[in-house]
BARO-300479 format. One record per residue (C-alpha): residue number from 1; residue in one letter; y, x, z. Coordinates in nm, 2 decimals, padded with zeros to 4 digits. Example, Ala and Ser with C-alpha at 12.3 -4.5 7.8 and 13.67 -1.06 7.14 Angstrom:
2
<bagu=1 vexlum=a c2=-00.45 c1=01.23 c3=00.78>
<bagu=2 vexlum=s c2=-00.11 c1=01.37 c3=00.71>
END
This chain:
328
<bagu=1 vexlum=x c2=04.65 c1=09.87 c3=02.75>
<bagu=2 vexlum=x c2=04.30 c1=09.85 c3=02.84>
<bagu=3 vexlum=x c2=04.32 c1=09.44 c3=02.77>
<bagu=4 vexlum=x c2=04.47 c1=09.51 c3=02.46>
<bagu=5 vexlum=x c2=04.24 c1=09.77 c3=02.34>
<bagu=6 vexlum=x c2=03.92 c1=09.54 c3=02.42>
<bagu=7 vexlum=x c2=03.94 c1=09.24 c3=02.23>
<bagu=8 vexlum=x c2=04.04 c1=09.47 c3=01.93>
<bagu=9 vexlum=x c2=03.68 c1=09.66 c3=01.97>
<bagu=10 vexlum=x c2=03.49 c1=09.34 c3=02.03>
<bagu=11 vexlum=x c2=03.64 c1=09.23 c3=01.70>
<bagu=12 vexlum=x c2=03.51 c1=09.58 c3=01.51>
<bagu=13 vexlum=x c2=03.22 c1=09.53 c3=01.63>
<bagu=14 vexlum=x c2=03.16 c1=09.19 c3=01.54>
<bagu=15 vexlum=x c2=03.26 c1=09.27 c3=01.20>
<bagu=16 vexlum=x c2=03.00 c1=09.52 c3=01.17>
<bagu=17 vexlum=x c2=02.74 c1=09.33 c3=01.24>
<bagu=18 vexlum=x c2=02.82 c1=09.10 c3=00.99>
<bagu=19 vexlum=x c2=02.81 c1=09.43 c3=00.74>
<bagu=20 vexlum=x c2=02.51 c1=09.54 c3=00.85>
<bagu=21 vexlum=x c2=02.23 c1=09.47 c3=00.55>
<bagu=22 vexlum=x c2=01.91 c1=09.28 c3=00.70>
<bagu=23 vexlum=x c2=01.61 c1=09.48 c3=00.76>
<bagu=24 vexlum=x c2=01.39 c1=09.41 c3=00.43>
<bagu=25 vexlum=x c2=01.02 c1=09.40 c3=00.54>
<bagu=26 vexlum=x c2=00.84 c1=09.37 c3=00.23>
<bagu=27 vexlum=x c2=00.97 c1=09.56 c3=-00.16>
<bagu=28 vexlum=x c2=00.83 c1=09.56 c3=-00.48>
<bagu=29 vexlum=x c2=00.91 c1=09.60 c3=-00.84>
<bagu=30 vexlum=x c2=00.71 c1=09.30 c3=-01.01>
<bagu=31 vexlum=x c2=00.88 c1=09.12 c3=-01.30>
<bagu=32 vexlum=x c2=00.90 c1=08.71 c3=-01.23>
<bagu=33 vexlum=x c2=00.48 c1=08.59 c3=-01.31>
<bagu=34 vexlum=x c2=00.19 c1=08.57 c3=-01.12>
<bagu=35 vexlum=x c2=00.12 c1=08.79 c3=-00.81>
<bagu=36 vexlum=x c2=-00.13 c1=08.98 c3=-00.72>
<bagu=37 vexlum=x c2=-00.11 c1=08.91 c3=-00.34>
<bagu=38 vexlum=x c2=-00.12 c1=08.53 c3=-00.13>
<bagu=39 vexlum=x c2=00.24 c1=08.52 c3=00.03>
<bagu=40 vexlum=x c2=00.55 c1=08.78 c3=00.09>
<bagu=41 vexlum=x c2=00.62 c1=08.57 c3=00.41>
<bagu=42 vexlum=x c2=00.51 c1=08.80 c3=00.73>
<bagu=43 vexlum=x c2=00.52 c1=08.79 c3=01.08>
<bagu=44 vexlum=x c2=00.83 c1=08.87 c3=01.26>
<bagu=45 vexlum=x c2=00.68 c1=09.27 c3=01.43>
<bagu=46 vexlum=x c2=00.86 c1=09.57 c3=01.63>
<bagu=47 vexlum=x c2=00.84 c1=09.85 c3=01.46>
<bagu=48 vexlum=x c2=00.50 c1=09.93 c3=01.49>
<bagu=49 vexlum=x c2=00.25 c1=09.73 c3=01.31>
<bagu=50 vexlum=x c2=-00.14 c1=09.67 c3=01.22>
<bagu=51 vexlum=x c2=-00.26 c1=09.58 c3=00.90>
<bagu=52 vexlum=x c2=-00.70 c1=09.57 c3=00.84>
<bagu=53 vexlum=x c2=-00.89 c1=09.63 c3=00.49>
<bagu=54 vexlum=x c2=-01.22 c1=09.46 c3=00.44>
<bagu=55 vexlum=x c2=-01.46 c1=09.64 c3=00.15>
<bagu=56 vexlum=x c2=-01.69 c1=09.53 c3=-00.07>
<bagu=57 vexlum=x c2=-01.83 c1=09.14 c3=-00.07>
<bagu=58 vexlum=x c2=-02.07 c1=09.20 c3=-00.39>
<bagu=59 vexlum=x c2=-02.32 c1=09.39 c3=-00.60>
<bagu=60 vexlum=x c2=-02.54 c1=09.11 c3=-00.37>
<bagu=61 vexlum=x c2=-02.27 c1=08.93 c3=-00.15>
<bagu=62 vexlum=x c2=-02.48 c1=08.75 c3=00.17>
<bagu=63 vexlum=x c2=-02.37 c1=08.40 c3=00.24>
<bagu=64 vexlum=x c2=-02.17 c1=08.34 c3=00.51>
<bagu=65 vexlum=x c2=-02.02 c1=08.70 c3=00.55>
<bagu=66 vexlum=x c2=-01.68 c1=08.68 c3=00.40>
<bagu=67 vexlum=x c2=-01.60 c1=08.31 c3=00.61>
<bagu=68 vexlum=x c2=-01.69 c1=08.45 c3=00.91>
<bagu=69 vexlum=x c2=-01.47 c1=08.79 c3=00.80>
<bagu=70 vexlum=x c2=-01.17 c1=08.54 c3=00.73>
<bagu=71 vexlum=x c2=-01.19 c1=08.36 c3=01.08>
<bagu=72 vexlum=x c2=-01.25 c1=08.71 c3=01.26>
<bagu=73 vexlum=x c2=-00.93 c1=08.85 c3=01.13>
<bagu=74 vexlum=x c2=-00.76 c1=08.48 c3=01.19>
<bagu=75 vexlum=x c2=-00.83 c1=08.64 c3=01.54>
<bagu=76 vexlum=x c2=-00.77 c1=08.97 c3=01.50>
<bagu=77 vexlum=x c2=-00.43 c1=08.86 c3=01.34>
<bagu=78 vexlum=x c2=-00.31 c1=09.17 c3=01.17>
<bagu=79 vexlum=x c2=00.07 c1=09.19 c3=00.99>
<bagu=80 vexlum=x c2=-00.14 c1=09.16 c3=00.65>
<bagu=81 vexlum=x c2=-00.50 c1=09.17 c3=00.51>
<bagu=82 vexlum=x c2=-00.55 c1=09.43 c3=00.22>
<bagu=83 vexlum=x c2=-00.90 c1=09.45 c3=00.01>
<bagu=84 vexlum=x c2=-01.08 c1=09.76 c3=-00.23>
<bagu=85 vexlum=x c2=-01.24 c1=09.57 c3=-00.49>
<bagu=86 vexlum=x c2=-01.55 c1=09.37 c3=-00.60>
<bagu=87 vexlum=x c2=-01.43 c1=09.04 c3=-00.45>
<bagu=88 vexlum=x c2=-01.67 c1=08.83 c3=-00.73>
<bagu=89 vexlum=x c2=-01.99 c1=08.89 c3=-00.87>
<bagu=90 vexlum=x c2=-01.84 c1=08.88 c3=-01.18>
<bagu=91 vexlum=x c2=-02.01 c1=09.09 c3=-01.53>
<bagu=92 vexlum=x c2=-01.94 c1=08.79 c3=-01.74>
<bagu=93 vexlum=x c2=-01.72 c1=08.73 c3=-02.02>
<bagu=94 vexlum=x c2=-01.77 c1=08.30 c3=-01.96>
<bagu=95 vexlum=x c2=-01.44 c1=08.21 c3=-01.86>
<bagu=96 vexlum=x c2=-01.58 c1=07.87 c3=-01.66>
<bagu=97 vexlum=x c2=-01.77 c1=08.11 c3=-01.48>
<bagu=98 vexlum=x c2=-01.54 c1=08.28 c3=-01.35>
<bagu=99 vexlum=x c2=-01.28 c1=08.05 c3=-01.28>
<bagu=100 vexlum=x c2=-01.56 c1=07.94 c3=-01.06>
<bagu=101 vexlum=x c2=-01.60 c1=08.25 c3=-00.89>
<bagu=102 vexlum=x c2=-01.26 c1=08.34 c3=-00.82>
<bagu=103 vexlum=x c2=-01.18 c1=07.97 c3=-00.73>
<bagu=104 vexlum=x c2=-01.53 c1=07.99 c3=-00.45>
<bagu=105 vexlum=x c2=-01.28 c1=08.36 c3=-00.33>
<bagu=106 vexlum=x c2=-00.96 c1=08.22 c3=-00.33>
<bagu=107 vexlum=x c2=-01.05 c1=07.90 c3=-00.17>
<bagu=108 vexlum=x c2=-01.19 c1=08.12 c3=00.12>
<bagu=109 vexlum=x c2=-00.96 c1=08.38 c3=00.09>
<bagu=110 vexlum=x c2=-00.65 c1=08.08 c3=00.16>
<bagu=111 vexlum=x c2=-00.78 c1=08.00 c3=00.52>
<bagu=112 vexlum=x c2=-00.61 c1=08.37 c3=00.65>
<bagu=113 vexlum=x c2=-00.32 c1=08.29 c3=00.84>
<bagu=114 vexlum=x c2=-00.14 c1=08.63 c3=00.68>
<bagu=115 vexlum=x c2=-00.10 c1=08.79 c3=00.35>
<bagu=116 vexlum=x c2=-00.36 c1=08.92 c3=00.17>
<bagu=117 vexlum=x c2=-00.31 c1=09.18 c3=-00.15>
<bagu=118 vexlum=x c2=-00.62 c1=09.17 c3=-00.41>
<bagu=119 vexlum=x c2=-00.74 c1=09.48 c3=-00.60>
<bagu=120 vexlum=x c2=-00.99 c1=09.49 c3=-00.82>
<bagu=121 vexlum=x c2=-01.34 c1=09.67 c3=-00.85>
<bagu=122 vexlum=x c2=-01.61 c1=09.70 c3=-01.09>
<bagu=123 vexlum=x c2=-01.71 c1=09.35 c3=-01.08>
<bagu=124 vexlum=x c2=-01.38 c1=09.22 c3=-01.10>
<bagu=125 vexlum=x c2=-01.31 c1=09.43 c3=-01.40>
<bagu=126 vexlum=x c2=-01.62 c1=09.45 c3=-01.59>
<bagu=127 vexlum=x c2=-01.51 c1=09.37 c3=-01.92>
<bagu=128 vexlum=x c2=-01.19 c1=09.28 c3=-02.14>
<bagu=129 vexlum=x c2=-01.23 c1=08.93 c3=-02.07>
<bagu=130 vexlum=x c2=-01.21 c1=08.94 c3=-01.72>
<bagu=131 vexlum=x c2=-00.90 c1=09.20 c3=-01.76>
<bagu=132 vexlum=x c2=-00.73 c1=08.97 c3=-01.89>
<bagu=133 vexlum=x c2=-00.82 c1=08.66 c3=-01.69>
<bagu=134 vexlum=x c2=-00.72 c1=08.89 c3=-01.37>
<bagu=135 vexlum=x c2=-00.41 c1=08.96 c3=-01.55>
<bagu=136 vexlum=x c2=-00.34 c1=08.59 c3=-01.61>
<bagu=137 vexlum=x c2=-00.38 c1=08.48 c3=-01.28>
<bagu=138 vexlum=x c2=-00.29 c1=08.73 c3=-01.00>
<bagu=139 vexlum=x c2=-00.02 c1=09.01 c3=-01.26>
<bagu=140 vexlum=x c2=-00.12 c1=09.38 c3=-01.30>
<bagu=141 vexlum=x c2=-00.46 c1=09.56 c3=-01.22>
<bagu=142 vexlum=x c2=-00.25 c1=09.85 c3=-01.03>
<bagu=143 vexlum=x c2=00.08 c1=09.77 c3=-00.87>
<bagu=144 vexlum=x c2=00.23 c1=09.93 c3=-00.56>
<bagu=145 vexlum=x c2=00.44 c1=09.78 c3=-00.21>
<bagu=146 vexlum=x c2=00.63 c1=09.88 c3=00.02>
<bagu=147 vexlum=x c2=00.61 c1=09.70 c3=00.40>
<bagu=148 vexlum=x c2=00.87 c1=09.88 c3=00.64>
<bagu=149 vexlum=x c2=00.86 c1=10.25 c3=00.58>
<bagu=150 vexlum=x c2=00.51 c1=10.29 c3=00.49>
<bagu=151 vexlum=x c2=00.43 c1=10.32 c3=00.09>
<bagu=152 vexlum=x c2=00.11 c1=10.12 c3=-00.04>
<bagu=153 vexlum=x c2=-00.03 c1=10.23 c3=-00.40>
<bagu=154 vexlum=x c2=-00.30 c1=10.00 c3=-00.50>
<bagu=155 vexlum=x c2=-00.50 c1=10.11 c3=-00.76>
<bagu=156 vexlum=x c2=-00.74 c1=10.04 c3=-01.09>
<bagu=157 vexlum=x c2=-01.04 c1=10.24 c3=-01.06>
<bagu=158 vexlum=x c2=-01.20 c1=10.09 c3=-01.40>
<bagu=159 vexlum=x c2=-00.89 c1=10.21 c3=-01.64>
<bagu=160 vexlum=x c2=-01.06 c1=10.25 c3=-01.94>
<bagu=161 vexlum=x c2=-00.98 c1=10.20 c3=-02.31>
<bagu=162 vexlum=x c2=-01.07 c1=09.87 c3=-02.44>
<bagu=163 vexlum=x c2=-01.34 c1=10.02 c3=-02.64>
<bagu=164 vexlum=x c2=-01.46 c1=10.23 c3=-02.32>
<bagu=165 vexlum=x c2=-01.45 c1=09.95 c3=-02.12>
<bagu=166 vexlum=x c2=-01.71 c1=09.74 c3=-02.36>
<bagu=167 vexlum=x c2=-01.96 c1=10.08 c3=-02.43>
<bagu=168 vexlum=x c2=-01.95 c1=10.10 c3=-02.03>
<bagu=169 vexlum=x c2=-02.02 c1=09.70 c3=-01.98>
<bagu=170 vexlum=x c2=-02.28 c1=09.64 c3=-02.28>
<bagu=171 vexlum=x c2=-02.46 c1=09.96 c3=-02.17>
<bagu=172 vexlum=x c2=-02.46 c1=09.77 c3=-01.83>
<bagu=173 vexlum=x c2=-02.58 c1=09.49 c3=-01.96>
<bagu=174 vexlum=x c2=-02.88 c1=09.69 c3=-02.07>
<bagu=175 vexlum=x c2=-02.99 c1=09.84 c3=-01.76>
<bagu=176 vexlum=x c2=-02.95 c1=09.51 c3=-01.55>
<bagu=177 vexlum=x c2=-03.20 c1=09.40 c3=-01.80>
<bagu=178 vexlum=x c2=-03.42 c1=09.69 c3=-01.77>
<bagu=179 vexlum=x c2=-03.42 c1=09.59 c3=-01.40>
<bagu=180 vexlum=x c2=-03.41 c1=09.25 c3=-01.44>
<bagu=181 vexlum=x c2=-03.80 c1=09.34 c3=-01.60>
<bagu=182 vexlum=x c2=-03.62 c1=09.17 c3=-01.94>
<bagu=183 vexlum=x c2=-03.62 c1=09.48 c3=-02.10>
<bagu=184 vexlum=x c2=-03.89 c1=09.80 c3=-02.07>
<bagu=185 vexlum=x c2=-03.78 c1=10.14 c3=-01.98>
<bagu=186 vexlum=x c2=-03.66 c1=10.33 c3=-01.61>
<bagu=187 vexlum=x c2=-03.37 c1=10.21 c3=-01.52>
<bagu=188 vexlum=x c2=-03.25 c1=10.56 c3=-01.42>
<bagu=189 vexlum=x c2=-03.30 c1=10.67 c3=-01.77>
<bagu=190 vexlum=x c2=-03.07 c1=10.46 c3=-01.91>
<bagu=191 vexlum=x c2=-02.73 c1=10.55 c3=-02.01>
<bagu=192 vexlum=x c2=-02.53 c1=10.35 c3=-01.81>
<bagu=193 vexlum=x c2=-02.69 c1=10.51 c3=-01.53>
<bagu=194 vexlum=x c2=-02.58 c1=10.90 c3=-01.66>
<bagu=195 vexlum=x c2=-02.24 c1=10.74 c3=-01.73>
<bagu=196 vexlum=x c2=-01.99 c1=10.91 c3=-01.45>
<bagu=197 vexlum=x c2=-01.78 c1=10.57 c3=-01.47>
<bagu=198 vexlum=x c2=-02.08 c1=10.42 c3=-01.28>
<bagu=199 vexlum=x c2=-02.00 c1=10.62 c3=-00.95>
<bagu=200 vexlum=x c2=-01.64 c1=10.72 c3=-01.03>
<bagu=201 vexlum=x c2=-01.41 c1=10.52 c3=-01.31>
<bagu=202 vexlum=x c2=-01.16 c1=10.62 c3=-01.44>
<bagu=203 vexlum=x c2=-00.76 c1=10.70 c3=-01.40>
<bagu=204 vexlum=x c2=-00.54 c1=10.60 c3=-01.70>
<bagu=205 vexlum=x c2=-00.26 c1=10.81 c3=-01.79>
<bagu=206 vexlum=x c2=00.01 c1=10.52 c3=-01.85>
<bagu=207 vexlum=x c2=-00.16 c1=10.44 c3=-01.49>
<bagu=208 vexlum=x c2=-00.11 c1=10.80 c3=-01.34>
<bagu=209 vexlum=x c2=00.26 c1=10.80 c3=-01.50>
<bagu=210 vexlum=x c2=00.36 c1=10.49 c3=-01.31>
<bagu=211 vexlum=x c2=00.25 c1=10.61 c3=-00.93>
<bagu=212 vexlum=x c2=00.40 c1=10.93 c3=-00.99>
<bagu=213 vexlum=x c2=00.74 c1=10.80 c3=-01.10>
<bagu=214 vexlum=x c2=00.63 c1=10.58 c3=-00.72>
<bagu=215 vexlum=x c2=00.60 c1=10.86 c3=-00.50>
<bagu=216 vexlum=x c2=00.96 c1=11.01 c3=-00.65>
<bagu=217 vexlum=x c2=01.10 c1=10.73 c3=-00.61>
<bagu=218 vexlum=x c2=01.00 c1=10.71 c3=-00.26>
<bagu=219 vexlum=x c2=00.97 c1=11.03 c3=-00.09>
<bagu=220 vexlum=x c2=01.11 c1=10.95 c3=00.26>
<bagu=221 vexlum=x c2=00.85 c1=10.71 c3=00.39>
<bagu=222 vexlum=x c2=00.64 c1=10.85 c3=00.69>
<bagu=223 vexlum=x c2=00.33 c1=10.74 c3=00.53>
<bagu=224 vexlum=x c2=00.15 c1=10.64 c3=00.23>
<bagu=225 vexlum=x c2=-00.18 c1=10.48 c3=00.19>
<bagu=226 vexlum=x c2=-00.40 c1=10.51 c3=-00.17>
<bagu=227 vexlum=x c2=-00.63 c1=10.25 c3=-00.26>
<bagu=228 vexlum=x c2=-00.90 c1=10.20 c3=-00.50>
<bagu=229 vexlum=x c2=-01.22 c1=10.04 c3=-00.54>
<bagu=230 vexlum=x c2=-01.42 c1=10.37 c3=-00.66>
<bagu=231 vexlum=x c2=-01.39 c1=10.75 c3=-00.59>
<bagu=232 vexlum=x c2=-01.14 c1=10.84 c3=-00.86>
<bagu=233 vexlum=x c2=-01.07 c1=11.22 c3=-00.63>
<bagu=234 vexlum=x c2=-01.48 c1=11.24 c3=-00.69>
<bagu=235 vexlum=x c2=-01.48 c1=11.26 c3=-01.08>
<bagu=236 vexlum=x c2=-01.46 c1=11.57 c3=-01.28>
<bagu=237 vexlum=x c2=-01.23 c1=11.63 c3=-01.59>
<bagu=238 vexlum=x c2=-01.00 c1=11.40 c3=-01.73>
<bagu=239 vexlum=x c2=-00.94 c1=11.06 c3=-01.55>
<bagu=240 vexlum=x c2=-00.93 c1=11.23 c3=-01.16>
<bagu=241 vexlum=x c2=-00.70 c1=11.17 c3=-00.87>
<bagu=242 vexlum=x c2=-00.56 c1=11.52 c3=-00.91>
<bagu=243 vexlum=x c2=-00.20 c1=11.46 c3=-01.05>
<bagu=244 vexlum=x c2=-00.15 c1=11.24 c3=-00.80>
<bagu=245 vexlum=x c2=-00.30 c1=11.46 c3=-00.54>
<bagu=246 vexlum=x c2=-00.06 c1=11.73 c3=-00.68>
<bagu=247 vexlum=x c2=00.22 c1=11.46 c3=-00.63>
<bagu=248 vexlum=x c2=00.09 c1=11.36 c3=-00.25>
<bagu=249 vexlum=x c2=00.09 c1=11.74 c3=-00.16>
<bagu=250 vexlum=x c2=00.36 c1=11.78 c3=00.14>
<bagu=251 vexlum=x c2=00.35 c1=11.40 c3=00.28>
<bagu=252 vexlum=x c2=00.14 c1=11.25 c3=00.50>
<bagu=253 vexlum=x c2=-00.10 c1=11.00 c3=00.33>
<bagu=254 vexlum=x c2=-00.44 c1=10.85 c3=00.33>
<bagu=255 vexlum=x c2=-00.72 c1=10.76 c3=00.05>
<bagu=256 vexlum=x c2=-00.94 c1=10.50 c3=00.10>
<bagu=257 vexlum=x c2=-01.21 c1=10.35 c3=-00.13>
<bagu=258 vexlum=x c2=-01.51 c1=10.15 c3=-00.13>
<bagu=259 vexlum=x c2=-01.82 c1=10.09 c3=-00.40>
<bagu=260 vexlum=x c2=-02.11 c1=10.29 c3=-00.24>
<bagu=261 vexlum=x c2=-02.14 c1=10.05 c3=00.03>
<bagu=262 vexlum=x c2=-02.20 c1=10.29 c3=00.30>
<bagu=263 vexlum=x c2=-01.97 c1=10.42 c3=00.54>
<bagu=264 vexlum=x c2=-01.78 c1=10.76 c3=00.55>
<bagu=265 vexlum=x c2=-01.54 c1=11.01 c3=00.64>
<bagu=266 vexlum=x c2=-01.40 c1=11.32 c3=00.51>
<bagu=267 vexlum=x c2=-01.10 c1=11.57 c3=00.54>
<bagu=268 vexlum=x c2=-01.00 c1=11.66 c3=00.19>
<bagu=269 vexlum=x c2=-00.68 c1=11.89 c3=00.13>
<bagu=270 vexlum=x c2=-00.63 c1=11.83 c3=00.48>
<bagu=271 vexlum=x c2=-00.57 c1=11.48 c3=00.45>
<bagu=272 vexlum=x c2=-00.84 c1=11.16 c3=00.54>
<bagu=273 vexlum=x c2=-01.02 c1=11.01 c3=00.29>
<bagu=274 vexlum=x c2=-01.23 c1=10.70 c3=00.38>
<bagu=275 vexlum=x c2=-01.53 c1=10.51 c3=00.19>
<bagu=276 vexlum=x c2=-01.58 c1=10.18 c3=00.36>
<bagu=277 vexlum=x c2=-01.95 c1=10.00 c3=00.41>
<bagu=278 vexlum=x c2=-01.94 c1=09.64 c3=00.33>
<bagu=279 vexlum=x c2=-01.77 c1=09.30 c3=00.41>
<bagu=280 vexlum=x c2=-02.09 c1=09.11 c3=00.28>
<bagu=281 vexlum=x c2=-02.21 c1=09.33 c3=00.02>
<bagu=282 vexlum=x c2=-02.57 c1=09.40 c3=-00.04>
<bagu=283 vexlum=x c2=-02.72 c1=09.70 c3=00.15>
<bagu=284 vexlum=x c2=-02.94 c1=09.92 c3=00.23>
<bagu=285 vexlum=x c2=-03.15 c1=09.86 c3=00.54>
<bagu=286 vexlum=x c2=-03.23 c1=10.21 c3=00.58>
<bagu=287 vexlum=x c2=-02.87 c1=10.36 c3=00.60>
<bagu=288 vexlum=x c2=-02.74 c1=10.36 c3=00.92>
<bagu=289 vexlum=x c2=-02.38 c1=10.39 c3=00.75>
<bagu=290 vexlum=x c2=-02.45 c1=10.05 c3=00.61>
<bagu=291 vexlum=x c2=-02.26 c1=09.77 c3=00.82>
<bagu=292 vexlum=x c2=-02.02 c1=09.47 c3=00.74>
<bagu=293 vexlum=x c2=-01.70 c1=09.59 c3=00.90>
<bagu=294 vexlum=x c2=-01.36 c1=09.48 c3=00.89>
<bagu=295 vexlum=x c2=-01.05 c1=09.78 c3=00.93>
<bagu=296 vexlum=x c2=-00.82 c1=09.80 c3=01.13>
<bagu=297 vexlum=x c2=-00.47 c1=09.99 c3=01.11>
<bagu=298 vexlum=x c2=-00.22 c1=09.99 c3=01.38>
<bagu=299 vexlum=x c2=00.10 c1=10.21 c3=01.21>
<bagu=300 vexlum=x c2=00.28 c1=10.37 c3=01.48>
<bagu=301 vexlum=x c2=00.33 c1=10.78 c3=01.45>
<bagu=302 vexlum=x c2=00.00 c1=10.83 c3=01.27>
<bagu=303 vexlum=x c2=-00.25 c1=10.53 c3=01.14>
<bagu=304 vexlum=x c2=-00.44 c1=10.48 c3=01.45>
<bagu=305 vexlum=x c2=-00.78 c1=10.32 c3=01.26>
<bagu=306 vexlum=x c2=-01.04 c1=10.13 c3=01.41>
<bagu=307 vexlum=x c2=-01.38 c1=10.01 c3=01.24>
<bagu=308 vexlum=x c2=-01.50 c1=09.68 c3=01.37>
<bagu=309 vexlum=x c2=-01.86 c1=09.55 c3=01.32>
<bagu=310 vexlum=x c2=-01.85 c1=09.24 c3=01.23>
<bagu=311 vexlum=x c2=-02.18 c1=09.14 c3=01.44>
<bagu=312 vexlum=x c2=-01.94 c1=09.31 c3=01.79>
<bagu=313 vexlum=x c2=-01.64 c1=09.07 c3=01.70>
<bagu=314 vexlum=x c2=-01.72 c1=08.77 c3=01.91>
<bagu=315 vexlum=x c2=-01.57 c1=08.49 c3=02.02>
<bagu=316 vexlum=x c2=-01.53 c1=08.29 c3=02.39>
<bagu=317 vexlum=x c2=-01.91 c1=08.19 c3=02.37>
<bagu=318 vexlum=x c2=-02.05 c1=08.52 c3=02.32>
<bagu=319 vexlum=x c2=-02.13 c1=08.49 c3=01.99>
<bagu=320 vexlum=x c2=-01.97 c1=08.64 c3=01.65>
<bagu=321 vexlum=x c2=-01.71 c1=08.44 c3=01.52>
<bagu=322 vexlum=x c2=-01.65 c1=08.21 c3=01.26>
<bagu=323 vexlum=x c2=-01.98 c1=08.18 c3=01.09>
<bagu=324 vexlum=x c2=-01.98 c1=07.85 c3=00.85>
<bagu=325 vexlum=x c2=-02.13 c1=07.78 c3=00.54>
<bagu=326 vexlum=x c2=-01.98 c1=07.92 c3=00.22>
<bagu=327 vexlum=x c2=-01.87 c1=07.60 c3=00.08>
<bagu=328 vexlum=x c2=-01.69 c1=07.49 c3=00.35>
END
């Protein structure tokens, strides 16, 4: 009997491994175009795995920063490489010039031996023009992924209207001037300067619609992760993080931003919400909060998140890694 019965249950299960459906890594809901991300090939993990963030290259990007960022987190060698925005210096509607910007990024950004996922900031999305050129050659300002069983919503900060968008960037314009010494007046006076977009943006409502139809669709994932470039939970009134907040309530997530170039933490609604320094931004040399850092995530339980200084990441000689020069 018991010969009989084996060869029948080796066969079951044989035939169940062939029903069982692959493990699918990596989801999202992108029509056939361009993508904003480098590759959806990843490296083979267990179940746990670590993923890093780098902030804010401009507003004054250093020379030199972002290369040696690339070949630090070639040897830090996290699952994938995700960013928060101002990745050019951008504020120009000349499209030469910024093809040559974001051909100087990429062509950096390509020596990362993992994926990386772009999202945009304030100099990436100054204007209409360079909407639609970030539209035309990495997809959608806002988009959302899903890698294992934790949810990623990457978001636009700088949402506006079209005609918003151009009041915010020509009243820019002014005050750059003004500081520039182009123009007379105090720069603090001006009204790009009392304009809450400055510190905060702005949340869209076709935007807001889209990552709360997300989180219903995807309520069983241990953990979720909110990005954007500036503090959309920060602004008052219309255009806040709040419906989503509303929508987060009950799950476990995290909210991470960037723009002020200075390092911090806070519990808000119980939850962690992180503003990261710089990953060759300008800064200022008084803040003690102001450091190039790169993040890293290890997803087990609970993210497990560790900040490393770019100047302590070193490599067999002692010295920090990877420092070439920026057209290499």
């Amino acid at each position: 009997m018991a010969r009989t019965l084996f060869p029948l249950l080796f066969f079951s299960m044989l035939i169940a491994c062939k029903e069982a459906p692959p493990e699918v890594l990596f989801q999202h809901n992108l029509a056939p175009g361009p993508r904003p991300w480098t590759s959806e090939v990843f490296e083979a993990t267990e179940e746990d795995f670590t993923f890093a963030i780098i902030s804010d290259l401009n507003g004054g990007e250093r020379p030199g920063i972002y290369s040696q960022a690339v070949a630090q987190l070639n040897r830090l060698d996290p699952t994938f490489v995700l960013s928060v925005g101002d990745l050019i210096d951008g504020g120009t509607e000349d499209t030469l010039q910024l093809k040559k910007e974001w051909d100087s990024f990429d062509a950096r950004t390509r020596k990362l031996k993992m994926p990386f996922f772009y999202l945009g900031g304030n100099h990436d999305l100054t204007n209409t023009a360079m909407r639609d050129f970030w539209e035309n050659r990495y997809g959608p300002r806002y988009y959302h992924f899903r890698y294992k069983d934790v949810l990623f919503l990457m978001m636009d900060s700088e949402d506006y209207t079209k005609e918003r968008m151009m009041e915010i960037y020509h009243a820019r314009d002014t005050a750059i001037r003004i500081l520039d010494g182009d123009l007379e007046g105090d720069y603090r006076e001006s009204t790009y300067y009392k304009m809450p977009e400055r510190r905060v943006g702005f949340l869209g409502q076709k935007q807001a619609a889209y990552f709360r139809k997300v989180l219903e669709e995807h309520k069983a994932v241990r953990w979720t992760f909110v990005l954007m470039h500036k503090p959309l939970w920060m602004r008052e009134g219309d255009g806040n993080l709040a419906p989503l907040e509303e929508t987060l309530k009950g799950r476990n997530y995290t909210v991470i931003n960037g723009h002020f170039h200075t390092y911090s933490h806070r519990k808000r609604k119980g939850m962690d919400y992180l503003i990261l320094g710089t990953t060759g931004g300008s800064q200022n040399p008084e803040d003690p909060n102001a450091f190039d850092h790169i993040s890293l995530v290890h997803m087990a339980g609970e993210p497990e998140f560790t900040h490393l200084k770019m100047d302590g990441v070193l490599d067999i000689t002692g010295k920090a890694d990877g420092v070439v020069p920026e057209n290499q």
